[in-house]
Each structure stands twice: as structure tokens, then as C-alpha cells.
N, C-alpha and C positions, 0 to 999 in steps of 0.2 A: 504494500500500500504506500509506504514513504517513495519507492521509484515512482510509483503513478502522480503522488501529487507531485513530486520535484520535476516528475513530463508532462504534465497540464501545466502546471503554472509557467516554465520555460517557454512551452507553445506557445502562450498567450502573451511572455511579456512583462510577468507580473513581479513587480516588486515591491516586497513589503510585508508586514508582516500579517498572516490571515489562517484562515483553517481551513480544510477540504475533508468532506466526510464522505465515510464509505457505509453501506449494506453489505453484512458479512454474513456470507448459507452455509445451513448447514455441512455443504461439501468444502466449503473455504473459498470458494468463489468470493468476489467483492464486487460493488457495482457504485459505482458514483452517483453521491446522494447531491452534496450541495457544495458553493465555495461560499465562504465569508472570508470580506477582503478588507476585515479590521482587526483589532487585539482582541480574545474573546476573555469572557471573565476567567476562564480558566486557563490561563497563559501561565499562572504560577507553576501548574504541573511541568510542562514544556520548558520554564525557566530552574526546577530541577532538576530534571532528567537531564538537562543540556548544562546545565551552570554558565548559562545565558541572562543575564536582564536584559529582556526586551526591551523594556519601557527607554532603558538607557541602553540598548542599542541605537535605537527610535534617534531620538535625544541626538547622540553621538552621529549619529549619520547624517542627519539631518538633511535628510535627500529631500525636501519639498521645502520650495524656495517661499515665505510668507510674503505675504502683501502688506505694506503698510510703514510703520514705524512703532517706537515700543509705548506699548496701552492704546495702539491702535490695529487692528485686524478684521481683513475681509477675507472669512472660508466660503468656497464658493465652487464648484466645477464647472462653469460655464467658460470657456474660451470663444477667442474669436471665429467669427462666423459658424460659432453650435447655434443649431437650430432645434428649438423646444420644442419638444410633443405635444401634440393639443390634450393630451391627458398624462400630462406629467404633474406632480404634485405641484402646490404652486411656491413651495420654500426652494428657489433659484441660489439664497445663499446667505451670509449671516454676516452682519455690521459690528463687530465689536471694539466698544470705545470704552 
């Protein structure tokens, strides 16, 4: 199962820290359930097993560039020229002052 999710997520591109879960039969087969492409609460298991802080990996890598200036931040995933879906939620992004 760790080969599958580190060749899904390779495929795709993905970088960062998230989960990928599997359906496991009873002959040991596995079948791809879902990706979550955030830190899940349960990251502390993941950060024993590995003697990894994520959070301070996160932190330390610091791979996504903010907006803004300090006590000022716009989170948002719209870029130039995204075009919203007529039934996308209507939270486009978040103003923090």
C-alpha cells in the first residue's frame, strides 16, 4: 500500500503533506478509497512511526509562498485566469488582518 500511495501521488504531482486510504479483503487485495490533501488529526501516529514533525517539517519547508505582509494574509486558491464553477461553494478565499 505505501508503493501505491508514493505512485499516485508522484502521478499527480503532489506535494505535501496528506493521507490516501485503502479497502483491505479479505484475500489482501487493497483498492483505493480516498486522498486527503491536508494534515489529518492523526499525523501524530505517522510522526512516531517516522520520528518526523510534520507540523515542523510544514514550517521548515515552507514550500507555499504567503500573500501579504506580517498580521496581514490572503488564503485563497484562485489564480489567474481560474474560472469558477457555477456550483462551487461561494468561500473563493479568506482576508486575514
Amino acid at each position: 500500500m505505501g508503493d501505491a500511495a508514493v505512485a499516485a501521488t508522484s502521478s499527480i504531482g503532489y506535494i505535501g503533506v496528506g493521507t490516501i486510504g485503502f479497502l483491505l479483503d479479505e484475500r489482501g487485495d487493497f483498492y483505493f478509497m480516498e486522498m486527503n490533501t491536508r494534515i489529518q488529526v492523526e499525523h501524530p501516529v505517522t510522526e512516531i512511526i517516522t520520528s518526523v514533525d510534520l507540523i515542523e517539517e510544514q514550517i521548515r519547508n515552507n514550500i507555499l509562498l504567503a500573500s501579504g505582509s506580517p498580521f496581514v494574509r490572503m488564503d485563497s486558491h484562485v489564480y489567474t485566469d481560474y474560472v469558477v464553477p457555477p456550483s462551487y461553494d461561494s468561500l473563493l478565499g479568506k482576508l486575514l488582518v
